[in-house]
N, C-alpha and C positions, 0 to 999 in steps of 0.2 A: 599167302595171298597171290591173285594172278597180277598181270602185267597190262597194264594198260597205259595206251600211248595215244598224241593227239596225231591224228589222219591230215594230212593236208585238202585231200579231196572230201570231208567229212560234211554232210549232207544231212543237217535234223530232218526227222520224219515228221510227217504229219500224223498225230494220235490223235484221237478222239475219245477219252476216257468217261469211262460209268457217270453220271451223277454232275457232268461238269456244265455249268451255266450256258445258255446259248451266246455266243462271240457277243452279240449288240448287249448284251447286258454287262459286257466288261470292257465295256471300253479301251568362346576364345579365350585367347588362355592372357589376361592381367591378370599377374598374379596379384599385384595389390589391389585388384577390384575384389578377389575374394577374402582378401581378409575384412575388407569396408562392409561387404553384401554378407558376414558372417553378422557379425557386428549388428546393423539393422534390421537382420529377419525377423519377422515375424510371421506368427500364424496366418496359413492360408486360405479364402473360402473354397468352397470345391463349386464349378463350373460345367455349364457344356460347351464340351470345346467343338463338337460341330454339331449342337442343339437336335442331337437322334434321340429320341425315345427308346431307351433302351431298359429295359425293366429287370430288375436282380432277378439272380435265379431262384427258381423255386415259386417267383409268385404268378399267379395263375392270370391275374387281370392285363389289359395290355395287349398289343399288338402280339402275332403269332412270330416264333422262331424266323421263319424265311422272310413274314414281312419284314420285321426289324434287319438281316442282313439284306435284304435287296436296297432297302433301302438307303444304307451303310452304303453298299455296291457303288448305290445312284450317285451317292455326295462322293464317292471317292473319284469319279470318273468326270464329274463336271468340275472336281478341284484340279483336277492334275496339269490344266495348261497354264496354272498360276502357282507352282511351284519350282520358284526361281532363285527362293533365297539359300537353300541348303543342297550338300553336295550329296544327293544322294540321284542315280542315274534310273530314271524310271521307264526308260525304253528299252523293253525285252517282252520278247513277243515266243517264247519257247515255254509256256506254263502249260497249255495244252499236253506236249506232251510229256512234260515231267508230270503230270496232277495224278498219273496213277501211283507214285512212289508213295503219297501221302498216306494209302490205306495200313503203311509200315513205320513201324517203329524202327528210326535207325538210329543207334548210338553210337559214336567215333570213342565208345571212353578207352582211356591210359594213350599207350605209344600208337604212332602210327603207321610204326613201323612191325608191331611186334604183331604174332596172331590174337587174335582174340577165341575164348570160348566158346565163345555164339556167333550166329551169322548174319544177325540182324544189324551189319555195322556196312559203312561205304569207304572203309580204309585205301581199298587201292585205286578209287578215284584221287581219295584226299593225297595221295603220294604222288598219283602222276599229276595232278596241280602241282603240285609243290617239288617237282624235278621242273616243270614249266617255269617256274620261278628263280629256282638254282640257275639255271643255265640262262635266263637272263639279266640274273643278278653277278653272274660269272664266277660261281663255285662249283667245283666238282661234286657231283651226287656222292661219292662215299667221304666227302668232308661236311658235308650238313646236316642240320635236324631242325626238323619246324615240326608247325601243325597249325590246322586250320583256327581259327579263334575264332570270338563270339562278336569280334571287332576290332577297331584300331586300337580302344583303350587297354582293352587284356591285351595285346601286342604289346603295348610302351610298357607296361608292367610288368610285361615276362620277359621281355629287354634287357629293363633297367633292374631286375630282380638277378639277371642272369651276371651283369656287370658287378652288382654289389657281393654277389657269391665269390667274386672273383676278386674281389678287391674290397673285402668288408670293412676296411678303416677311409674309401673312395669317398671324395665329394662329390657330391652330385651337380651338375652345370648344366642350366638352359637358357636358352630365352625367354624374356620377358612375352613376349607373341608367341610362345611354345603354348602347345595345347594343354587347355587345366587337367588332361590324368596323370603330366608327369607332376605335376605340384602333390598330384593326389596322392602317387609312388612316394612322393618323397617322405611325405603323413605316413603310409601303412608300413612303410619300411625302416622309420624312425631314422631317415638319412640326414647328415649334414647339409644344405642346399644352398647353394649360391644362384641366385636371380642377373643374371647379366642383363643390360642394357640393349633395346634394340634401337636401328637406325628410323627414322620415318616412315622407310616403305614396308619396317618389318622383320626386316631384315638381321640378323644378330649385331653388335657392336661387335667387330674383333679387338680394338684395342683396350675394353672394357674386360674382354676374357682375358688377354693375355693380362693384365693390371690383374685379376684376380686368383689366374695360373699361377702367376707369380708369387702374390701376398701367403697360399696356401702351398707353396713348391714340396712341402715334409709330407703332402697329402696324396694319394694317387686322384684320379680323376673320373668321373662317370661324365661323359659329355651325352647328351640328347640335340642331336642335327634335327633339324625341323626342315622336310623337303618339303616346304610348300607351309607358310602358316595359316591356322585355322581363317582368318580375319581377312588377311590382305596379300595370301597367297606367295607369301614371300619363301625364297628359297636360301635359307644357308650354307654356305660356299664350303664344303667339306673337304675340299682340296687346303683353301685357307685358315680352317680350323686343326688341321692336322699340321703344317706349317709353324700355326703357333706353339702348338704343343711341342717341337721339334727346336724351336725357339728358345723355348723355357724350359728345354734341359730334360723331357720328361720322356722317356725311351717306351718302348711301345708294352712292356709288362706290367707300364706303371700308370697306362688308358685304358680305359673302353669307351668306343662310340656305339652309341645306337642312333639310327636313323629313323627316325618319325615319316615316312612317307604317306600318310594316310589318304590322299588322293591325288598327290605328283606321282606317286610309286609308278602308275600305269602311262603318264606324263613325260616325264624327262628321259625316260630311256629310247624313247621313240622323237627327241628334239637334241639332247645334249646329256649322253648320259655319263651321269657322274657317280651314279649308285653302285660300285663293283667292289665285293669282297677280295679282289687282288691289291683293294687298299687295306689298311691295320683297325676296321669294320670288326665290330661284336656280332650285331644283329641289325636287321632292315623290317617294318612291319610297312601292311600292305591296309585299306579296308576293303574290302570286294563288295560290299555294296554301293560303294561309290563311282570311280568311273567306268569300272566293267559291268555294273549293276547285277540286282542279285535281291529277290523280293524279302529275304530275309537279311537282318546285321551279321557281316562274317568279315574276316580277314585272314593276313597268311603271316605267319610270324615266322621269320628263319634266321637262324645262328651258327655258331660253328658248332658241328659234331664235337670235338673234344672241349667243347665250354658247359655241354649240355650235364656230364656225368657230379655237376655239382649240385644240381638240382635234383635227378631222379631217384627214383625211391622205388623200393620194391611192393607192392600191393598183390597180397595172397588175393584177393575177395575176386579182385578180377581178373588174379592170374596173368599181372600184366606191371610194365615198368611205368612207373607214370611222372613226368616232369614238366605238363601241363597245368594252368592256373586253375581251369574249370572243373577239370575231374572229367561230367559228363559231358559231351563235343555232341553239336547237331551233325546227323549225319546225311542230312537232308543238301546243305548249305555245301559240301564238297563237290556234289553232283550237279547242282546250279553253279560252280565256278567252272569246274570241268567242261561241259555243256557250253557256256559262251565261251571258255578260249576257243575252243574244237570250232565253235561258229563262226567265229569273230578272225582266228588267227592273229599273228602280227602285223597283216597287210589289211585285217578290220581294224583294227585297234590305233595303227597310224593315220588309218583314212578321217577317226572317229576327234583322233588327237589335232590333227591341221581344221579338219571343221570345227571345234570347238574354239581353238586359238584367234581362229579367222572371224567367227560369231562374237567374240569377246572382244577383237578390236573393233568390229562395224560398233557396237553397243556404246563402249568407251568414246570414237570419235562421234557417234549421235547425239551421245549425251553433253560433247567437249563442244559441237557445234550449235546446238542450242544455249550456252551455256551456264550450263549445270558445273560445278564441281564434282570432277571424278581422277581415278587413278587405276590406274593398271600396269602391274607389275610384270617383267620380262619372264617368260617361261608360265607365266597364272592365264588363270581360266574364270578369275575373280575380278570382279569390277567393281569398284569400293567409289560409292556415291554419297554426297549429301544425304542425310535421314530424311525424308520424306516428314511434311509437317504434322500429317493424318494420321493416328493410329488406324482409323479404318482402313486406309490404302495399303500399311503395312502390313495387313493382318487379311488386309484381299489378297495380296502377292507374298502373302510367307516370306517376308524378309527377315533376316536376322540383321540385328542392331546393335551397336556399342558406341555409345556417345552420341556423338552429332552425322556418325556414318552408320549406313548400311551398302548391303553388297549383294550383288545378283553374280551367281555361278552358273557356268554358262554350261552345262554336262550335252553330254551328245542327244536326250531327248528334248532341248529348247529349237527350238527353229529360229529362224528368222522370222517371220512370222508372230511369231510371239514375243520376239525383242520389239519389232514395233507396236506392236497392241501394246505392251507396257511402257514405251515410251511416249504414245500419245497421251495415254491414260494419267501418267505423270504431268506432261505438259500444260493438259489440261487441268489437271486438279491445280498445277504451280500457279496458275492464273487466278485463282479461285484465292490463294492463300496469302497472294501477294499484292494483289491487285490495287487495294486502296494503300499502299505506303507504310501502312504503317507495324508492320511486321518486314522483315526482311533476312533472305536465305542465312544459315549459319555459315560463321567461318569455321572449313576445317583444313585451314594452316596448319593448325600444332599435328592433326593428325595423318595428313596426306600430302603436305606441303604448300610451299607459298605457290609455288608456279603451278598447282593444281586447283586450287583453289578460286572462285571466282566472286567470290564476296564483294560486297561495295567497297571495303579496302583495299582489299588486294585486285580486283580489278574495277579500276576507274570507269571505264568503260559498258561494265557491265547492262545489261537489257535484258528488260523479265521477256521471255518467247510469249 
């Protein structure tokens, strides 16, 4: 494979490909809530979830082909300044000229590092991604092995898959706000698991791990760091968790850490970075369509080279070493990460990370100044709000919800602009829900704390705006 590197001076072209639309037409993880929500499932109806006409293949009656996708187009592009509540970054403006790569089949399958037999593959994009990541994850390129994923959750799995190879009699350790695919891991991998305790903001309990280091000391360890929880953005302290371990007697052949970065990854190393394989680190996983954005789900999964040979397997078919979870790899998804670091660099990326931080406190003190109960965690990009009393309102602004909270993420395509549109629109609806007395805001003490909270108890004072 050739070499390819990212250009400081690097300049997208403007393409204009065959067939492409005209511009104006394109505009958490409780773990004991899943075992509750196993418990009570039931069968579901099926719905439309943005009321398209879309008619099964094959039947002839019904709107034509293009009608149905412009239409599609129409609704995707008048939703998009109301998706606020999930981290996925929808401001990227470079489709244009990747839309010619689409007429190709490309498949990243086995190593990414190895040749393949066919040419139809984007390997050495996907490599020089992932030397971008080595070096600022601070590993030397002939001591790592990743590859590009299908997302964060295959990342935590090929992680905490990579730790168990290594330590197959390991307990597995996370937090209770660790995201639901390491619970998932722990099911498909039939692991031991211990659920630690988190603090309010999120945050892990350390004295609840070390209490649980300890109870299990004859056990080696799988820990899952969560940089940044799914919910309320909380970061655990990976300097403090490696401490404890060092605490409790357990010498570094007898851990593995994996790092959950799913959308700090691009975060904290550009504010306070604590994410460096020159710490006693297994693996780091990344999502790439989160704050780098990237119109398909992808991420970057990286480990140590000498951890990886417990995985790989030799596959005649494709002539290729394979110790990947998916087998076949988009190879689409390497050249859209490629493409925005090259555009972005680390001097977009910083610019990208102070504007969002900055957006997420104006939000938090708007919402502290009318007040609303809210919370916002040190280093998060996550604003954790009172639940709105309307399903409607949440389902106009795509909030995700847990309990009596919901949370607006603030990713580098929200404006200002749009924090205010949803904070009058809030405002106004609270007037609407409060007005006669006899309903009143939820307390969420238990979940964000007292001093955030603004309920008739815990604040006396309170005033519907």
């Amino acid at each position: 494979m050739g070499s390819l590197s990212f250009e400081k001076d690097f300049e997208p072209s403007a393409v204009t490909p065959r067939g492409l639309a005209p511009p104006g037409l394109i505009a958490n993880g409780d773990f004991g809530e899943i075992k509750r929500l196993k418990l009570a499932s039931a069968p579901t109806t099926p719905r439309k979830n943005l009321n398209l006409s879309v008619t099964e293949p094959g039947k002839k009656d019904g709107p034509s082909l293009d009608c149905i996708l412009m239409n599609y187009i129409d609704t995707l592009t008048q939703r998009i300044n109301y998706h606020i509540g999930y981290p996925v970054n929808i401001c990227y403006e470079h489709y244009a000229s990747l839309a010619p790569l689409l007429q190709f089949h490309l498949n990243n399958c086995g190593d990414p590092f190895l040749q393949n037999t066919v040419d139809f593959h984007s390997k050495d994009f996907e490599v020089a991604v992932l030397n971008w990541f080595a070096d600022l994850w601070e590993i030397e390129r002939d001591q790592y092995w990743g590859y590009v994923t299908n997302g964060g959750t295959e990342g935590n799995l090929h992680g905490i898959l990579v730790g168990r190879e290594l330590l197959p009699t390991g307990i597995l350790y996370a937090s209770r706000d660790s995201h639901y695919s390491v619970s998932k891991a722990a099911m498909m991998y039939r692991m031991d698991f211990e659920i630690i305790n988190a603090s309010i903001n999120g945050e892990m309990d350390y004295s609840d791990l070390k209490a649980k280091l300890l109870q299990n000391k004859g056990k080696p360890a799988i820990i899952n760091v969560t940089i940044g929880t799914t919910f309320k953005g909380a970061v655990d302290d990976l300097d403090v968790i490696l401490k404890t371990l060092e605490d409790c007697g357990y010498t570094h052949d007898q851990f593995y850490i994996h790092c959950d970065a799913a959308l700090n990854g691009l975060i904290i190393p550009f504010i306070k970075n604590m994410i460096s394989f020159k710490k006693p680190i297994g693996s780091v996983t990344i999502s790439g369509h989160k704050f780098l954005g990237c119109p398909m789900p992808c991420g970057i999964q990286i480990t140590r080279k000498s951890y990886i040979n417990n995985l790989s397997r030799r596959v005649e078919y494709i002539a290729s070493v394979d110790a990947t979870i998916s087998g076949s790899r988009n190879g689409l998804a390497p050249i859209f990460l490629w493409y925005s670091l090259s555009a972005k660099g680390q001097i977009g990326l910083q610019k990208d990370v102070k504007r969002c931080l900055d957006n997420a406190k104006y939000l938090k003190d708007r919402l502290q100044q009318a007040g609303i109960s809210v919370m916002l965690n040190e280093l998060s990009i996550i604003v954790v709000l009172e639940r709105p009393r309307d399903h409607e309102f949440v389902r106009r602004w795509q909030l995700s919800c847990v309990r009596d909270m919901a949370h607006v993420i603030v990713m580098p395509g929200i404006t200002r602009e749009t924090l205010d549109t949803f904070i009058n629109d809030l405002l106004q609806q609270r007037r609407k829900w409060y007005q006669d007395g006899r309903v009143s805001p939820p307390c969420v003490a238990i979940d964000i704390g007292a001093q955030n909270c603004t309920c008739s108890y815990h604040k006396i004072d309170f005033i519907i705006p």
